[in-house]
LUMMIKE-84318 format. One record per atom (N, C-alpha, C): x, z, y; residue in one letter. Coordinates in pm, whole numbers, padded with zeros to 5 digits, always signed. Example, Ala and Ser with C-alpha at 12.3 -4.5 7.8 and 13.67 -1.06 7.14 Angstrom:
BEGIN
+01319+00780-00569a+01230+00780-00450a+01320+00780-00330a+01285+00708-00225s+01367+00714-00106s+01290+00787+00003s
END
This chain:
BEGIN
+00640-03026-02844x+00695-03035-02710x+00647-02915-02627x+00730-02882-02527x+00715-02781-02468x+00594-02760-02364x+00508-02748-02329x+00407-02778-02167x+00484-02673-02085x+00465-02788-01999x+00511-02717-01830x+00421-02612-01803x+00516-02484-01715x+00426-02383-01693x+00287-02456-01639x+00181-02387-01617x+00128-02389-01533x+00105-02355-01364x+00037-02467-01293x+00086-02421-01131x+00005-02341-01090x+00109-02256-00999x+00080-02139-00928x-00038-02189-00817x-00161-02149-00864x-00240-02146-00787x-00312-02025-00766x-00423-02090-00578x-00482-01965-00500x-00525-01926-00625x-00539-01728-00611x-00693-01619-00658x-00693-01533-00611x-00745-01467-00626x-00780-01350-00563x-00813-01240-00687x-00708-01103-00633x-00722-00991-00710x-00802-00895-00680x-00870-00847-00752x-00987-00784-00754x-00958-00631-00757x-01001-00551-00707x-00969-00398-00753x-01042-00312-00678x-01158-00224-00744x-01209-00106-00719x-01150+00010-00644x-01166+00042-00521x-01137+00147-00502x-01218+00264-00524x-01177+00410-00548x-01246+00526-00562x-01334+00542-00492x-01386+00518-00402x-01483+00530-00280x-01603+00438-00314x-01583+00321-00456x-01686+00230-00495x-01617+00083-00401x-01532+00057-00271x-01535-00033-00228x-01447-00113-00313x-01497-00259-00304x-01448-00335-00409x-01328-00401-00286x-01241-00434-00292x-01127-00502-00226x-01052-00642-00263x-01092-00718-00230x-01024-00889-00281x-00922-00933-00191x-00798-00944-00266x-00719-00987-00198x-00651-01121-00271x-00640-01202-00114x-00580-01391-00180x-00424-01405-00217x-00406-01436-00307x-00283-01460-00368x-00230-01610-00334x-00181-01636-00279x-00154-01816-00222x+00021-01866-00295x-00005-01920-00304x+00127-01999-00321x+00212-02031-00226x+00342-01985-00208x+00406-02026-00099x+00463-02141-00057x+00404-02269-00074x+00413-02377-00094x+00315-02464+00021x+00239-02363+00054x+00105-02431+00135x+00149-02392+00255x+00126-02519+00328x+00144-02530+00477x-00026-02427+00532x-00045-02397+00672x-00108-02344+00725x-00237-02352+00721x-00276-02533+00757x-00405-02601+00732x-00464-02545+00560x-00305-02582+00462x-00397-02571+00341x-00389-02435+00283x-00325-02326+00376x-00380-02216+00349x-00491-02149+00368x-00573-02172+00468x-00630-02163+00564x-00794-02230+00439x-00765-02383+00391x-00866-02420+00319x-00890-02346+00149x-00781-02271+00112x-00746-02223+00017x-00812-02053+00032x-00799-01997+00129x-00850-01887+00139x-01023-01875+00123x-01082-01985+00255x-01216-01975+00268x-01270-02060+00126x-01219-02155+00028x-01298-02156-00130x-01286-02039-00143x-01154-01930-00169x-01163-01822-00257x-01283-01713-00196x-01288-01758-00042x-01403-01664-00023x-01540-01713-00044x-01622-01826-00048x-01701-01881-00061x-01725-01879-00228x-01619-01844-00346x-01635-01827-00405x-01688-01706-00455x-01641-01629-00418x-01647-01467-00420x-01808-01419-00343x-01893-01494-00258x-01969-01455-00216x-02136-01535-00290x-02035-01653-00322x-02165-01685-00407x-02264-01786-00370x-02220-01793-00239x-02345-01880-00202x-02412-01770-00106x-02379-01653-00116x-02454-01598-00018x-02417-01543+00094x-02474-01483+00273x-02411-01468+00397x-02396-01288+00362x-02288-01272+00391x-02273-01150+00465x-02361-01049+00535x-02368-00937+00528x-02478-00854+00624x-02391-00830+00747x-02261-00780+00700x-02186-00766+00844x-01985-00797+00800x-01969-00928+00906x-01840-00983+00907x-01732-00890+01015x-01671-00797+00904x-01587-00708+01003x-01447-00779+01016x-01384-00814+01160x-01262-00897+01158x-01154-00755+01231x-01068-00783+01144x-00926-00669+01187x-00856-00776+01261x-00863-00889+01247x-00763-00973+01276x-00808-01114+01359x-00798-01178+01423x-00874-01317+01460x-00797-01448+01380x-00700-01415+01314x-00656-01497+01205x-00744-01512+01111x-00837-01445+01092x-00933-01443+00980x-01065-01566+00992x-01059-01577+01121x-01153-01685+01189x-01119-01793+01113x-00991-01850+01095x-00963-01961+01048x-00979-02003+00910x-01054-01954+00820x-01110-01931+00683x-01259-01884+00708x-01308-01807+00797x-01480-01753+00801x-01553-01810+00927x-01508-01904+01014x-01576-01966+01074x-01719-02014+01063x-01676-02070+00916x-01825-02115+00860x-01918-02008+00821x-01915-01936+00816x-01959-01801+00807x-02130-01789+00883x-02228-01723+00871x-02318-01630+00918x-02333-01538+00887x-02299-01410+00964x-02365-01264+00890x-02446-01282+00991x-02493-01117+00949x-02638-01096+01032x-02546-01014+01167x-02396-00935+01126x-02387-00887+01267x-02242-00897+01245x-02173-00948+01366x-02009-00960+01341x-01907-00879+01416x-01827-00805+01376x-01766-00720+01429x-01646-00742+01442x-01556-00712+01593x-01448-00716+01572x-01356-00581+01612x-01306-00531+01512x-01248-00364+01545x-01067-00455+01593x-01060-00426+01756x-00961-00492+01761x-00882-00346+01768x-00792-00299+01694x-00687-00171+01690x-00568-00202+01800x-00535-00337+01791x-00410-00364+01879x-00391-00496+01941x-00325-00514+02001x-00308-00697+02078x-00185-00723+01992x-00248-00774+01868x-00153-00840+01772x-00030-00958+01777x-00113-01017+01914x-00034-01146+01967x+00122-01051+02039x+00106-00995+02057x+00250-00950+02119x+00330-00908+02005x+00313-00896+01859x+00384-00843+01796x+00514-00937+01801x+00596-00849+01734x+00745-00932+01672x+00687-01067+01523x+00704-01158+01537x+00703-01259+01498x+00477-01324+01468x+00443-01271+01564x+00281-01312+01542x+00296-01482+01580x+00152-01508+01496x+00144-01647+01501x+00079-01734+01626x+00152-01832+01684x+00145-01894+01814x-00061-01867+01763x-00115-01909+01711x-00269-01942+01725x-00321-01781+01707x-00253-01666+01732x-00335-01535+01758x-00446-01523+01897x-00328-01619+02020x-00446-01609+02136x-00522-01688+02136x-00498-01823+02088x-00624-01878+02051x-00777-01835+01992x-00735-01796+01859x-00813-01729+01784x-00923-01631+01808x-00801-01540+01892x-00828-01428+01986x-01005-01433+02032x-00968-01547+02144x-01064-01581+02255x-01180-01649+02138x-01133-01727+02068x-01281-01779+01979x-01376-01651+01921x-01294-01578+01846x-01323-01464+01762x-01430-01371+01900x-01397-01356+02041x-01460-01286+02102x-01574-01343+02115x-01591-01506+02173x-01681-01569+02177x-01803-01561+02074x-01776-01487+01932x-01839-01568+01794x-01902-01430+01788x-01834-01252+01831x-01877-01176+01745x-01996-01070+01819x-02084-00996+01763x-02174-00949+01833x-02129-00809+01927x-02050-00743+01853x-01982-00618+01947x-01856-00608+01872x-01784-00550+01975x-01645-00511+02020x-01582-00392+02022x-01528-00307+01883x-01420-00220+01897x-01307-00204+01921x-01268-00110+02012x-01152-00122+02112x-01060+00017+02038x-00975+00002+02033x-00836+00165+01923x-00779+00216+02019x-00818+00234+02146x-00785+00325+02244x-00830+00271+02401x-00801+00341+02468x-00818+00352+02643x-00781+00159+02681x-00619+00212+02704x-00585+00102+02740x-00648-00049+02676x-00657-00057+02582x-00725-00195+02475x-00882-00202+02572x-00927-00057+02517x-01122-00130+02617x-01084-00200+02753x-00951-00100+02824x-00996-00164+02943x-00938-00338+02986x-00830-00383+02836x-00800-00495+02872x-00894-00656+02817x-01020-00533+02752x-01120-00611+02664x-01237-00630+02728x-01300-00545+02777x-01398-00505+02822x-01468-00597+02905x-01410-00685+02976x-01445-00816+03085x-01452-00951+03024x-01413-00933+02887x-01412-01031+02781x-01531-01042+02696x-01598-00934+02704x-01780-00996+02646x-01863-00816+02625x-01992-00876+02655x-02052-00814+02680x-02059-00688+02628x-02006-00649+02498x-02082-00522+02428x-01906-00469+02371x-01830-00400+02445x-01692-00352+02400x-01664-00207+02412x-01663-00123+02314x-01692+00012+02301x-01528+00029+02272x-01499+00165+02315x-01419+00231+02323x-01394+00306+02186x-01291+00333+02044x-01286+00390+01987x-01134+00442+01956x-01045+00566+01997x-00962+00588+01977x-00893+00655+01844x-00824+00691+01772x-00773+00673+01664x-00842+00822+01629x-00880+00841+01525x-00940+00968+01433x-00859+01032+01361x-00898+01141+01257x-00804+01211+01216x-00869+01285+01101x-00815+01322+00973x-00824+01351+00888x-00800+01510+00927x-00881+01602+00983x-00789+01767+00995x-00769+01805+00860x-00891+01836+00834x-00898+01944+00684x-00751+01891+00610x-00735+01756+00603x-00590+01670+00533x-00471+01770+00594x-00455+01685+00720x-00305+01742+00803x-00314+01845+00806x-00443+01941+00823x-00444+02080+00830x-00405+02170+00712x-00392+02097+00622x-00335+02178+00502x-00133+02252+00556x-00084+02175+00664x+00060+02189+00672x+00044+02327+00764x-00033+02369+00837x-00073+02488+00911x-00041+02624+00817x-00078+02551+00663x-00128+02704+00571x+00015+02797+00550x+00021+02919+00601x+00121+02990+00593x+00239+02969+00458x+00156+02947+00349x+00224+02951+00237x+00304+02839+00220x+00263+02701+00299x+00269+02537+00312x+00456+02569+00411x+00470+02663+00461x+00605+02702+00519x+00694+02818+00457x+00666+02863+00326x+00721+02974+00244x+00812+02859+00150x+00720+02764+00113x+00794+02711-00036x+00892+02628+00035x+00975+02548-00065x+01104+02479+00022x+01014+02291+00026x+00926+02275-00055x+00860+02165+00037x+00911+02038-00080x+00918+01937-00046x+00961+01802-00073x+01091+01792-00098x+01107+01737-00238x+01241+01758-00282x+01342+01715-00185x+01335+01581-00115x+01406+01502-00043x+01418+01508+00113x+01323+01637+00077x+01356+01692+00233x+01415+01866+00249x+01376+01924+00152x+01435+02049+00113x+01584+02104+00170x+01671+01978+00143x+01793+02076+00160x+01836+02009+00327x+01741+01906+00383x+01823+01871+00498x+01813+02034+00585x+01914+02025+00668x+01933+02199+00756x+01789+02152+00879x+01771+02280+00937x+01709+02290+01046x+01733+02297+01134x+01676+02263+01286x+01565+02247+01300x+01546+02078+01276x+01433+02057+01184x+01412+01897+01171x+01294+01867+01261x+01314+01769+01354x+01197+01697+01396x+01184+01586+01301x+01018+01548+01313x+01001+01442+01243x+00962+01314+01282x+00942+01218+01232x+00817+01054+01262x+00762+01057+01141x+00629+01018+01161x+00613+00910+01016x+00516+00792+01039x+00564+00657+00987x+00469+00574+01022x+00590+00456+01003x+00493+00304+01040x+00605+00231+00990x+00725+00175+01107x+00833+00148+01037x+00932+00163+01116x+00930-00008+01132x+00966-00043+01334x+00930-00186+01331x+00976-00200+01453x+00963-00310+01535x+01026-00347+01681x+00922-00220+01765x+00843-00182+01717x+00780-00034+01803x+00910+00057+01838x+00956+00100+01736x+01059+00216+01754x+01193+00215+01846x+01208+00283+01993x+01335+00254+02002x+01457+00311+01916x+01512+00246+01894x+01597+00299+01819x+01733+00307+01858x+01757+00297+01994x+01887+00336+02045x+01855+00469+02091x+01693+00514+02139x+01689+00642+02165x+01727+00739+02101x+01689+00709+01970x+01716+00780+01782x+01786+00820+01847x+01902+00698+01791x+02000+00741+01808x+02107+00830+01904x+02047+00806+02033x+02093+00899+02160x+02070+01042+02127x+01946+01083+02082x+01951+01178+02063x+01992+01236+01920x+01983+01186+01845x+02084+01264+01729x+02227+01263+01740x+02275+01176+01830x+02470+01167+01896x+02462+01316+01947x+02368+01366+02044x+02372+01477+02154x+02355+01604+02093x+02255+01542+01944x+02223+01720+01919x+02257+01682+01765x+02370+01720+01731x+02371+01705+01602x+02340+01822+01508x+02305+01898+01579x+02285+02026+01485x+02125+02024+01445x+02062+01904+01511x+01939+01872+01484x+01922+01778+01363x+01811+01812+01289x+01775+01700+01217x+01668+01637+01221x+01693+01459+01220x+01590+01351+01246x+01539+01318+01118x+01405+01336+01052x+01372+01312+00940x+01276+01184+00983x+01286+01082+00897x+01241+00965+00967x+01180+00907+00811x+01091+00934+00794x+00931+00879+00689x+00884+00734+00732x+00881+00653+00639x+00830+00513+00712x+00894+00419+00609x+00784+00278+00601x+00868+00163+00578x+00941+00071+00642x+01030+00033+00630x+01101-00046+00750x+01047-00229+00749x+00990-00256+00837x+00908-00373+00814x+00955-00466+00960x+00995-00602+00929x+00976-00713+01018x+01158-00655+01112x+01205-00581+01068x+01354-00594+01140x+01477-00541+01004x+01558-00530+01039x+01698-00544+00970x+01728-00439+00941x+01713-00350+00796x+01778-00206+00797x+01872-00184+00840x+01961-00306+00834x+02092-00240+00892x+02114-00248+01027x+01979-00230+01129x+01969-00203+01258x+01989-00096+01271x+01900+00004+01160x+01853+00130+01207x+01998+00226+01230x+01981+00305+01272x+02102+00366+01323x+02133+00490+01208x+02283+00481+01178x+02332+00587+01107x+02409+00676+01134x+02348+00801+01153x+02425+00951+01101x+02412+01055+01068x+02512+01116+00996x+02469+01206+00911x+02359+01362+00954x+02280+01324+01084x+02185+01409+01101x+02060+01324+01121x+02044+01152+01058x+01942+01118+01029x+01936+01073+00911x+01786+01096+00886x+01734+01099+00744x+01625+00998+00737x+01697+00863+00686x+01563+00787+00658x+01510+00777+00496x+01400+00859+00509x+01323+00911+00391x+01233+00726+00265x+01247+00658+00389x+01128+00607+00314x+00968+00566+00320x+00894+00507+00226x+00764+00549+00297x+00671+00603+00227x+00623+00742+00232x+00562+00775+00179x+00385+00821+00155x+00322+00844+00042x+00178+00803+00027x+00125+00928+00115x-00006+00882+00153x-00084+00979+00267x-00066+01100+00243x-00136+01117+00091x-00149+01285+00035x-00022+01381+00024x+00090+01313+00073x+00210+01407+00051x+00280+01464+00249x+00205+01383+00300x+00291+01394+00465x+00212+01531+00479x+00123+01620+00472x+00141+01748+00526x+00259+01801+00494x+00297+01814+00320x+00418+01893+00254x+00535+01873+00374x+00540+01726+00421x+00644+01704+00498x+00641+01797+00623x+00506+01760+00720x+00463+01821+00847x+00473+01982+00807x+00489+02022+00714x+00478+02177+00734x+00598+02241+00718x+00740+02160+00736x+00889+02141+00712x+00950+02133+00837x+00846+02070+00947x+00899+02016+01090x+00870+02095+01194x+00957+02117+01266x+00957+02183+01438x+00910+02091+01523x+00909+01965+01526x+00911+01892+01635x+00820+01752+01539x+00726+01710+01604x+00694+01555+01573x+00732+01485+01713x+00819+01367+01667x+00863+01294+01741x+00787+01154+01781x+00756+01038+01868x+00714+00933+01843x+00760+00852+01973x+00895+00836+01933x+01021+00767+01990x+00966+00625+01992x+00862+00524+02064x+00797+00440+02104x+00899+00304+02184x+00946+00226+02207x+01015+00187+02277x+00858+00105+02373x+00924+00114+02495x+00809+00092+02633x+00834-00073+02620x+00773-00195+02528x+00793-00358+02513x+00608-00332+02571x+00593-00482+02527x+00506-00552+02532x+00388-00538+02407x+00481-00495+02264x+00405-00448+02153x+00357-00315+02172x+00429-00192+02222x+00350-00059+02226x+00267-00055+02380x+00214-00169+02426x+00150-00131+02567x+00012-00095+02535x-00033-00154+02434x-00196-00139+02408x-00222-00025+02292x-00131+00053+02248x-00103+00115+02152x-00197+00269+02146x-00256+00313+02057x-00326+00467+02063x-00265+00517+01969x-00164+00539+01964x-00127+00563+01784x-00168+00663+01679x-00232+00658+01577x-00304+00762+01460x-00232+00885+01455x-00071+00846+01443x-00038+00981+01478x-00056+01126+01571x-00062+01088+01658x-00098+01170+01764x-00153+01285+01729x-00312+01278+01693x-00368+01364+01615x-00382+01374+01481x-00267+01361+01454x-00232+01349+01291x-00150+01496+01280x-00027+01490+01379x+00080+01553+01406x+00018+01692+01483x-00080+01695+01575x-00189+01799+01600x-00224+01886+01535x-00305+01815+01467x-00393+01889+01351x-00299+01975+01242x-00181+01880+01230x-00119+01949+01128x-00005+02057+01204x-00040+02085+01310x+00003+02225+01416x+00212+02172+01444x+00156+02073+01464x+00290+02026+01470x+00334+02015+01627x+00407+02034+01695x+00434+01978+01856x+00463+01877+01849x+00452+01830+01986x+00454+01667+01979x+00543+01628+02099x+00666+01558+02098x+00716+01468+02211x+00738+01299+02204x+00658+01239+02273x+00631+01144+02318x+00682+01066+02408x+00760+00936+02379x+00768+00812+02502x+00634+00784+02554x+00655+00753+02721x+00548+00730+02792x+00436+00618+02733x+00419+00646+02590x+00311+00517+02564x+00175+00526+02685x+00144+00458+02709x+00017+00484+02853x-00081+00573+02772x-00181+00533+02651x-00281+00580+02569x-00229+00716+02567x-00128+00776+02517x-00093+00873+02450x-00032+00981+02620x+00037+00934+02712x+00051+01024+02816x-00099+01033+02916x-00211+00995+02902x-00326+00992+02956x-00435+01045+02904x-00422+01050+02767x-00536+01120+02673x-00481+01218+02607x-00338+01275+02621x-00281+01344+02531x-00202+01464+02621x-00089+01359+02661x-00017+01440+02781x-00081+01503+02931x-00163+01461+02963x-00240+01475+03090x-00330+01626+03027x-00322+01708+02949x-00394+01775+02835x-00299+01918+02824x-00193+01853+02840x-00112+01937+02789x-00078+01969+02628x-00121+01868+02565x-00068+01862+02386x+00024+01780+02340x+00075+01711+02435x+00190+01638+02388x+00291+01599+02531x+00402+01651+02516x+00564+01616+02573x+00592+01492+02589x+00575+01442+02749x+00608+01281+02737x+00767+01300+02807x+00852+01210+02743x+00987+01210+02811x+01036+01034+02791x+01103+00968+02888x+01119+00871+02912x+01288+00822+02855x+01396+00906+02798x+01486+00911+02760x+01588+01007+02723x+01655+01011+02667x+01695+01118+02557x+01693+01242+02601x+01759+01264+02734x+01779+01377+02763x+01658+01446+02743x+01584+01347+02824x+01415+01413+02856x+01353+01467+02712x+01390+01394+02619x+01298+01422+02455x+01391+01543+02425x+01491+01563+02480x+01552+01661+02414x+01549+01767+02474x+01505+01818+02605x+01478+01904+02710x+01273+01882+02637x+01219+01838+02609x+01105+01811+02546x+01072+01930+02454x+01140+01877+02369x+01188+01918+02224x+01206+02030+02215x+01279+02096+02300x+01364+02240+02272x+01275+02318+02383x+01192+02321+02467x+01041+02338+02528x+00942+02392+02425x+00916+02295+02370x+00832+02244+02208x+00842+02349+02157x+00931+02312+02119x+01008+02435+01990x+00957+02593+02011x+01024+02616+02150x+01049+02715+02199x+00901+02807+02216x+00794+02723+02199x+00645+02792+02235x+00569+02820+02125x+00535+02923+02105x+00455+02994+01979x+00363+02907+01973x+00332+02844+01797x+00230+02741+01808x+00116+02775+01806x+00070+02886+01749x-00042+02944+01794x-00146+02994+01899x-00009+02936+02025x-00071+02940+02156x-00132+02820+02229x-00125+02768+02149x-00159+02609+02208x-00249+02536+02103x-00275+02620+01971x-00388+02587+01883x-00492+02542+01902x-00578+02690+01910x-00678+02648+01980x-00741+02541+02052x-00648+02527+02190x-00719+02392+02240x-00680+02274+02209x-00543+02236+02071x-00551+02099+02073x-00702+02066+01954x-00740+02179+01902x-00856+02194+01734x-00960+02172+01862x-00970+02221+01995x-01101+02204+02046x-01105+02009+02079x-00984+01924+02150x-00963+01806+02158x-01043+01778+02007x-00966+01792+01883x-00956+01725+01744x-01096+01742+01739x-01207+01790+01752x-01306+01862+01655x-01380+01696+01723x-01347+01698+01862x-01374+01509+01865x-01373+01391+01829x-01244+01423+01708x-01230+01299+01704x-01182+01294+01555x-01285+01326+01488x-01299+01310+01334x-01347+01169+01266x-01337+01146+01141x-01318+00971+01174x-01498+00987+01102x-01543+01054+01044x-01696+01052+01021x-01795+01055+01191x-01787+01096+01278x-01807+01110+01402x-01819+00953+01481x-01651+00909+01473x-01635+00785+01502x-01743+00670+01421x-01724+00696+01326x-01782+00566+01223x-01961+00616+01248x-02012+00718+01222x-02141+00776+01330x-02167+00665+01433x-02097+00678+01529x-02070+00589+01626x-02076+00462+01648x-02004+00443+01577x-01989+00291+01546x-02112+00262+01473x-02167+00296+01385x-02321+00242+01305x-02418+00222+01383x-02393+00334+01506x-02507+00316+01639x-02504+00173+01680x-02369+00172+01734x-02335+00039+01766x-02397-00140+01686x-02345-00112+01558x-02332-00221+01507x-02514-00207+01521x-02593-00140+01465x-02717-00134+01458x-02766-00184+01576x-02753-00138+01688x-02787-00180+01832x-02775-00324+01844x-02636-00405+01809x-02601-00534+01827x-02687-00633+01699x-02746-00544+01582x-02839-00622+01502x-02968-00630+01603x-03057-00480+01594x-03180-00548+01709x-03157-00661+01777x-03069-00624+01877x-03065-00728+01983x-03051-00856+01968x-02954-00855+01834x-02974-01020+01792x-03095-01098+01719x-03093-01021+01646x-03234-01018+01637x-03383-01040+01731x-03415-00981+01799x-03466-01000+01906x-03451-01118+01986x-03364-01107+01988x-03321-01287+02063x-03363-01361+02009x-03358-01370+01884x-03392-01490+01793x-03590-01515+01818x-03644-01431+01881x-03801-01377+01797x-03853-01519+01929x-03837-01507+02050x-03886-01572+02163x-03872-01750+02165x-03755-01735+02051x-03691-01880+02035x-03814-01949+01937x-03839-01892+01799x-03943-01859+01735x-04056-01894+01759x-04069-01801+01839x-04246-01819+01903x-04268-01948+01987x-04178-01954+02020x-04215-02079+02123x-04195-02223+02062x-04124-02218+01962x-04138-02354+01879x-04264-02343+01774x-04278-02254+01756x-04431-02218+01702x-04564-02276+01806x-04550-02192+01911x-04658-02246+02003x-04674-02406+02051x-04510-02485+02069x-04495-02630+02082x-04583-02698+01962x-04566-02645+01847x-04609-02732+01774x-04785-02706+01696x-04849-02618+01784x-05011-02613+01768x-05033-02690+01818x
END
């Protein structure tokens, strides 16, 4: 007789990255309601740890609370990058979570301006860290020779001048702007890099002077950036890009790229206020931007965006941050010592 498959149950896949970090990720069955996902995750993690606490519980997410609650590390971190609760389809218990997760953790990383300052009154220890940048990487698209060869097969024969994006494509992007401006300038080309995630490809807008490429791996976007006149980051002004610093920014910098920008707040205040990036509020404006952009020898404006960048290298940041997390161990620590002593002294 035949046996029934076996049922798809939780595990977790295991895999080494090059750097030595080991990475576990939960495999669930799509069958489990929330509660028993939720109990299904924290065995697989309680399994995986052994019986033993954490030195330091880093949360990307406050969804994560709901599986590590039970948890003690010695120091808990929460690197909040974005206000996740506003995304396109986030889960009603993000603000919940939110507020517990602040309550529980010892210090507070903030992924740009706007985020510290909507965090910052929310608990005591909330540091400011805005998005970093790989130069020596992006800086490879600068190299004279990186603009001789014809580049990426799939970008090779589109005509010039191409502006670019890259990053993932999502309710962030307006995309009637795209489109406004590739209707107006068709002699332009929109090269558009990205996965399309959480909306309807067949939103995105089609014509034959845009190019949606796809999404492609880190190590290949200079080849791209050293192909482009223009980096674009066509933002639509919701509720999801308000807290936004985006990586690009000085991604598109470094790799001597110009930059025009929707008024994201982070990015016209730390960027535009600078003079390294073109903020325009609608097509015309990105396209009067753009052809500005274009129009200015990039070598004249080098210099000081490499003097900005030389800030904001992600070894520097993470520097930074160790101060931090270290600081929020003493102190907890310390706290603990008086509690200590004095139940010590009660009981001579």
């Amino acid at each position: 007789m035949r046996q029934a498959p076996a049922p798809d149950l939780p595990r977790l896949e295991l895999r080494r990255m090059p750097e030595g970090v080991e990475v576990a990720t939960p495999v669930l069955p799509d069958t489990l309601d929330e509660a028993a996902a939720d109990a299904a995750q924290r065995a697989l993690l309680d399994g995986l740890l052994g019986g033993e606490q954490p030195a330091i519980a880093w949360y990307y997410t406050p969804m994560a609370l709901a599986f590590t609650a039970h948890l003690h590390p010695e120091v808990a971190v929460y690197d909040c990058m974005d206000e996740l609760s506003a995304f396109l389809g986030a889960s009603p218990r993000l603000v919940l979570l939110g507020r517990r997760l602040l309550q529980r953790v010892d210090v507070v990383f903030t992924g740009g301006r706007s985020l510290h300052e909507a965090k910052r009154g929310l608990h005591p220890s909330v540091h400011q860290f805005a998005s970093g940048v790989d130069v020596a990487h992006f800086g490879k698209a600068r190299a004279p020779w990186m603009a001789a060869v014809p580049g990426p097969a799939d970008q090779a024969a589109i005509p010039r001048p191409r502006l670019g994006w890259f990053g993932v494509v999502d309710e962030r992007m307006d995309l009637g702007l795209v489109e406004a401006v590739a209707a107006r300038r068709p002699d332009w080309s929109l090269v558009m890099i990205g996965p399309v995630v959480k909306i309807d490809p067949a939103s995105l807008p089609r014509r034959p002077n845009i190019h949606w490429l796809g999404g492609k791996p880190m190590a290949e976007l200079p080849a791209y950036l050293a192909g482009w006149e223009c980096g674009l980051m066509p933002f639509a002004m919701n509720e999801s890009t308000r807290y936004i610093s985006p990586t690009k920014t000085p991604e598109y910098l470094a790799a001597g790229v110009p930059v025009v920008s929707t008024p994201v707040m982070d990015v016209a205040r730390d960027w535009g206020a600078k003079g390294l990036v073109a903020i325009a509020a609608d097509a015309d404006g990105v396209i009067a931007a753009a052809e500005a952009a274009m129009a200015r020898p990039r070598q004249s404006w080098w210099p000081e965006a490499d003097r900005h960048l030389a800030n904001c290298s992600w070894d520097s940041i993470w520097a930074a941050m160790q101060e931090r997390i270290r600081a929020a161990a003493a102190a907890k620590a310390g706290s603990r010592k008086p509690a200590i002593a004095a139940a010590g002294q009660t009981h001579v």
